[in-house]
Residue frames as a rotation matrix with the C-alpha (Angstrom) as fourth column:
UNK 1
0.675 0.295 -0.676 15.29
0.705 -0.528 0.474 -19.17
-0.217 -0.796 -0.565 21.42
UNK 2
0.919 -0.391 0.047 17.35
-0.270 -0.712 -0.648 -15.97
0.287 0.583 -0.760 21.27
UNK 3
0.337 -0.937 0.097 20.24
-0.789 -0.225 0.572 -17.16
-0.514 -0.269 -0.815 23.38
UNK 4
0.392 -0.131 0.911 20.26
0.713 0.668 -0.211 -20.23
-0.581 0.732 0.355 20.41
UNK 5
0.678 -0.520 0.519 20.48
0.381 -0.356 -0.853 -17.43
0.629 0.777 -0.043 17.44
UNK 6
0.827 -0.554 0.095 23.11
-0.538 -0.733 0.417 -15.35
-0.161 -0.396 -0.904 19.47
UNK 7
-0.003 -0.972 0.233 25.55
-0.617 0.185 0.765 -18.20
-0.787 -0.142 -0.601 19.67
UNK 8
0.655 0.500 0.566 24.40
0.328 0.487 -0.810 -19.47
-0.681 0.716 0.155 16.44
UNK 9
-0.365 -0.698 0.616 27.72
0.886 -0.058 0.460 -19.38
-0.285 0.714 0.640 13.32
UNK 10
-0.085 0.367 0.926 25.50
0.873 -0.420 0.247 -16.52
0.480 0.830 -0.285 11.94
UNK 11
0.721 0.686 -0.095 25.30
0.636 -0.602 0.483 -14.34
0.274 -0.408 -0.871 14.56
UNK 12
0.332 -0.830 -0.449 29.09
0.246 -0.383 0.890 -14.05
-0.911 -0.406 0.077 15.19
UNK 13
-0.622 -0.598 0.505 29.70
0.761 -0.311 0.569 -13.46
-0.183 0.738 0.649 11.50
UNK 14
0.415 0.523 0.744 27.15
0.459 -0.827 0.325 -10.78
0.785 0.207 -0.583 11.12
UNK 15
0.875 0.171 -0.453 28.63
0.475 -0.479 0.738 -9.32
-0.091 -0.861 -0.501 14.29
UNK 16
0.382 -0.923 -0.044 31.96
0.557 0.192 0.808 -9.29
-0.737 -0.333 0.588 13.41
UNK 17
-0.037 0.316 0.948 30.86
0.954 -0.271 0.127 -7.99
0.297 0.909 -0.292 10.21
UNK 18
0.722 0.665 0.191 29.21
0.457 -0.666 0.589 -5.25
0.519 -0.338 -0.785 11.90
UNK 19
0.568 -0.665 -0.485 32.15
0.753 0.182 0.632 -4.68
-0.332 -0.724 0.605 14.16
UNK 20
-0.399 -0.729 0.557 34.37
0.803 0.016 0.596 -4.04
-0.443 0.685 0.579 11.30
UNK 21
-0.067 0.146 0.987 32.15
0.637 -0.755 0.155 -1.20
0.768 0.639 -0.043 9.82
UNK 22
0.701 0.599 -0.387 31.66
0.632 -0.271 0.726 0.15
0.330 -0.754 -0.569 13.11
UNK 23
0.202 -0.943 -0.264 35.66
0.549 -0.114 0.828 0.51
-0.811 -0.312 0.494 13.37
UNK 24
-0.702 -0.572 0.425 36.22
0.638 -0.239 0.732 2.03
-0.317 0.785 0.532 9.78
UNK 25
0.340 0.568 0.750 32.82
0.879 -0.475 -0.039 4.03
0.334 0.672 -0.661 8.30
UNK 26
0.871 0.271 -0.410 34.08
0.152 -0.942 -0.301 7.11
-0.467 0.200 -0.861 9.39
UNK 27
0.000 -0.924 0.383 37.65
0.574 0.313 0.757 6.46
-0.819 0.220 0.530 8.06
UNK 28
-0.170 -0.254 0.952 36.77
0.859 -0.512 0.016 8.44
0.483 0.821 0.305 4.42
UNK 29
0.949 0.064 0.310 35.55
-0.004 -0.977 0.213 11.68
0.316 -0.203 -0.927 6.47
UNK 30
0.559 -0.694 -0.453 38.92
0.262 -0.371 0.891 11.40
-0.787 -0.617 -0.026 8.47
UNK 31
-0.308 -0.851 0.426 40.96
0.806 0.005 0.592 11.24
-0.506 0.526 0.684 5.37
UNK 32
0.411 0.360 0.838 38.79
0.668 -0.744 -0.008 14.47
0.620 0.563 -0.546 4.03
UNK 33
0.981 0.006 -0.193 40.12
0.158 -0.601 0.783 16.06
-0.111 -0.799 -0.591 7.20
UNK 34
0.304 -0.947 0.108 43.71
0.142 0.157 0.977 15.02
-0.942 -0.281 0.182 7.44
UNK 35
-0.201 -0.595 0.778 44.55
0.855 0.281 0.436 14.44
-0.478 0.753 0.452 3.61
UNK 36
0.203 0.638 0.743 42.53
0.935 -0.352 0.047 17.14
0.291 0.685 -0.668 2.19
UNK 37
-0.985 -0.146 -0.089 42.68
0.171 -0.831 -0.529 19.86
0.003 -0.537 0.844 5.00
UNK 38
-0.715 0.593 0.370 38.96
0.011 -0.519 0.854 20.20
0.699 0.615 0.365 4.36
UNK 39
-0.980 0.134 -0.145 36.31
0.169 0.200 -0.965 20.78
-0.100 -0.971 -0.218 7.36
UNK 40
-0.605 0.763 -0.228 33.40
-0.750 -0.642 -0.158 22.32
-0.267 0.075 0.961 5.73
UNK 41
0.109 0.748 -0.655 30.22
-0.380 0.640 0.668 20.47
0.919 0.176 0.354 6.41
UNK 42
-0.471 -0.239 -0.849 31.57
0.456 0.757 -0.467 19.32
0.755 -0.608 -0.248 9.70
UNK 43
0.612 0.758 0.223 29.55
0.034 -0.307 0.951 19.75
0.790 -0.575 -0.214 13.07
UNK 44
-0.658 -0.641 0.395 32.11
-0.545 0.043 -0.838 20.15
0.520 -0.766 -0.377 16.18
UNK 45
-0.231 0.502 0.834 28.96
-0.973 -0.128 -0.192 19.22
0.010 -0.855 0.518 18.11
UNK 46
0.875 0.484 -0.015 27.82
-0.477 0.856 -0.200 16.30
-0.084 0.182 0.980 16.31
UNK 47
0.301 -0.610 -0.733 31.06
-0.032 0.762 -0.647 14.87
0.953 0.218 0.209 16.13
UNK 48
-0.716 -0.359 0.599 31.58
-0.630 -0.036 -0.776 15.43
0.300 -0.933 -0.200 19.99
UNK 49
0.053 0.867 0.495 28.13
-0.974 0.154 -0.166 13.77
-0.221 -0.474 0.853 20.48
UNK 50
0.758 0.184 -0.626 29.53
-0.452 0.839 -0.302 10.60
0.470 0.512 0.719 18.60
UNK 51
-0.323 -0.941 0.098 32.52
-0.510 0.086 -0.856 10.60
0.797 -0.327 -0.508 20.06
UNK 52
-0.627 0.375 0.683 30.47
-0.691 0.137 -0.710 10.44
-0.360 -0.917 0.173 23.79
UNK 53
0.843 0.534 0.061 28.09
-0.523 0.842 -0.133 7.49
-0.122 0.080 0.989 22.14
UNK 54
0.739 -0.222 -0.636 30.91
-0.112 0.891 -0.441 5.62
0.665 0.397 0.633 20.72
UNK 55
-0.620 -0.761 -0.193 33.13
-0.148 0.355 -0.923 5.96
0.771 -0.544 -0.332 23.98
UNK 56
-0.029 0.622 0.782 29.81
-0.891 0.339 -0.303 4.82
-0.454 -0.706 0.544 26.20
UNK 57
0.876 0.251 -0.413 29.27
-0.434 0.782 -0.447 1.89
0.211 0.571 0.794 23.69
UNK 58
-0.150 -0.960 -0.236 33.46
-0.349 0.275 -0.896 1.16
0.925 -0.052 -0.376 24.01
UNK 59
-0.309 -0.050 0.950 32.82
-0.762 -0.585 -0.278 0.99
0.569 -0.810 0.143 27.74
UNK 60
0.224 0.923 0.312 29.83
-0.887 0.326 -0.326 -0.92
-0.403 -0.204 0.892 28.04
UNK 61
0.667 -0.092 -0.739 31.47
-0.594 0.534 -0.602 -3.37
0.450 0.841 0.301 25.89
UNK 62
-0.073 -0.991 0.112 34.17
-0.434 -0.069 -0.898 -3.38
0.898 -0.114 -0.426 28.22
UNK 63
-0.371 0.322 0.871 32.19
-0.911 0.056 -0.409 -3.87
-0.180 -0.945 0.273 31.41
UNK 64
0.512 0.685 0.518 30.19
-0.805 0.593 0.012 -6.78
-0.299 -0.423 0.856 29.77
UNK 65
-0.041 -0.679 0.733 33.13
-0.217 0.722 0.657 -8.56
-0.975 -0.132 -0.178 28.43
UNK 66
0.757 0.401 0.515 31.88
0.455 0.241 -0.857 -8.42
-0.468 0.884 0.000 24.84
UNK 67
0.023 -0.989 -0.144 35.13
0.227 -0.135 0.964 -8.11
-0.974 -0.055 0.221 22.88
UNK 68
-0.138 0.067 0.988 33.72
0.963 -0.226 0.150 -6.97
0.233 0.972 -0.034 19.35
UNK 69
0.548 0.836 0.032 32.25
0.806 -0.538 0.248 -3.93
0.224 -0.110 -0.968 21.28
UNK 70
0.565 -0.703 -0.431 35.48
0.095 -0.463 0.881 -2.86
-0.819 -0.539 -0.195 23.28
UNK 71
-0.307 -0.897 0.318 37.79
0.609 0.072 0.790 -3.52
-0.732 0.436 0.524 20.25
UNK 72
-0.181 0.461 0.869 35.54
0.962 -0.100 0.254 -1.84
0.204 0.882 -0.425 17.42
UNK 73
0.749 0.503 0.432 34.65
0.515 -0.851 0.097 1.12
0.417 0.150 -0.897 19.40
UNK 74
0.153 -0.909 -0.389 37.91
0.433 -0.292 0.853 1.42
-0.888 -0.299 0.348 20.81
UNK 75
-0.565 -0.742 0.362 39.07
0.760 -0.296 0.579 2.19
-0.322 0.602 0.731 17.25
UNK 76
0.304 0.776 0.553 36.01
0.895 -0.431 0.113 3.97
0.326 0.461 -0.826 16.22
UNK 77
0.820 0.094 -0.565 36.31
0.515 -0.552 0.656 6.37
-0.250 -0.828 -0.501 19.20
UNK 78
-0.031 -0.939 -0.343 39.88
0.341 -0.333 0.879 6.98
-0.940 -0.090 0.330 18.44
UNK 79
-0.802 -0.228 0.553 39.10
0.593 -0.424 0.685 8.21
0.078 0.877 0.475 14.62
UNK 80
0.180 0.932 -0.316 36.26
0.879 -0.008 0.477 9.88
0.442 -0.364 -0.820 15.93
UNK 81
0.743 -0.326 -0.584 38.90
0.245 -0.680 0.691 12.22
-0.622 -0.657 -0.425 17.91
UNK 82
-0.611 -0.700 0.371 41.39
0.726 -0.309 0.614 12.23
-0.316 0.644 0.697 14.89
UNK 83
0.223 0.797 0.562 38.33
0.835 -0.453 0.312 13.76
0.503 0.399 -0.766 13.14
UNK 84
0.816 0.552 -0.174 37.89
0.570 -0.718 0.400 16.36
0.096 -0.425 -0.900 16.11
UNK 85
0.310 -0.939 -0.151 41.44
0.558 0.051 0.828 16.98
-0.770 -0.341 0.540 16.26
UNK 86
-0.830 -0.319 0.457 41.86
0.557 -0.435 0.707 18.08
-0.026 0.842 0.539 12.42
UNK 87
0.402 0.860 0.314 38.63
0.874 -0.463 0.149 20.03
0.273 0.214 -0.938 12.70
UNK 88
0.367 -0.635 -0.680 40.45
0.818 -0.128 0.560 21.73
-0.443 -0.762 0.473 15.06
UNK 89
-0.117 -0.975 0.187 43.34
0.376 0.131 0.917 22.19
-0.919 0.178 0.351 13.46
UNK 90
-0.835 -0.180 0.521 42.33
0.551 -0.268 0.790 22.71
-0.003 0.947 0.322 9.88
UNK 91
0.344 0.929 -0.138 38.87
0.880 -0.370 -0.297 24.92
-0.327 -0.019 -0.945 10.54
UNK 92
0.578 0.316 -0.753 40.13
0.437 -0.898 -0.042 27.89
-0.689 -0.305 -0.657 10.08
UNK 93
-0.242 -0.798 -0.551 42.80
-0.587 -0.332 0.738 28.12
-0.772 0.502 -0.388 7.13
């Protein structure tokens, strides 16, 4: 049944898996931002729209007690706003 595979050895290491990129894939754009100065190509919107998915997802995670969700998009969320922060900051120079 599904609530078998859910707590099934495989499901928590693919999650956790998953987690883990969830918390880091945007981690080379940030360092194009911060290390580089470099912004071109970036969307303000589309990185505001991710921001607002991955702090609803952080939430939701939070509300259902699900501690890969809260802890992953916690960090996501927060490089997510570094990002928007050096757009900012470095857009114009």
């Amino acid at each position: 049944t599904r609530e078998q595979f859910v707590h099934s050895g495989f499901w928590m290491v693919a999650m956790t898996l998953v987690s883990c990129l969830n918390a880091i894939f945007n981690w080379p754009q940030a360092w194009k931002v911060w290390r580089r100065r470099m912004t071109s190509g970036l969307s303000a919107s589309s990185l505001w729209m991710l921001f607002v998915v991955q702090a609803g997802f952080t939430i939701h995670g939070w509300c259902l007690g699900d501690t890969f969700l809260s802890i992953s998009g916690s960090i996501a969320s927060a490089t997510t706003a570094f990002i928007i922060v050096g757009y900012y900051s470095f857009r114009s120079k």
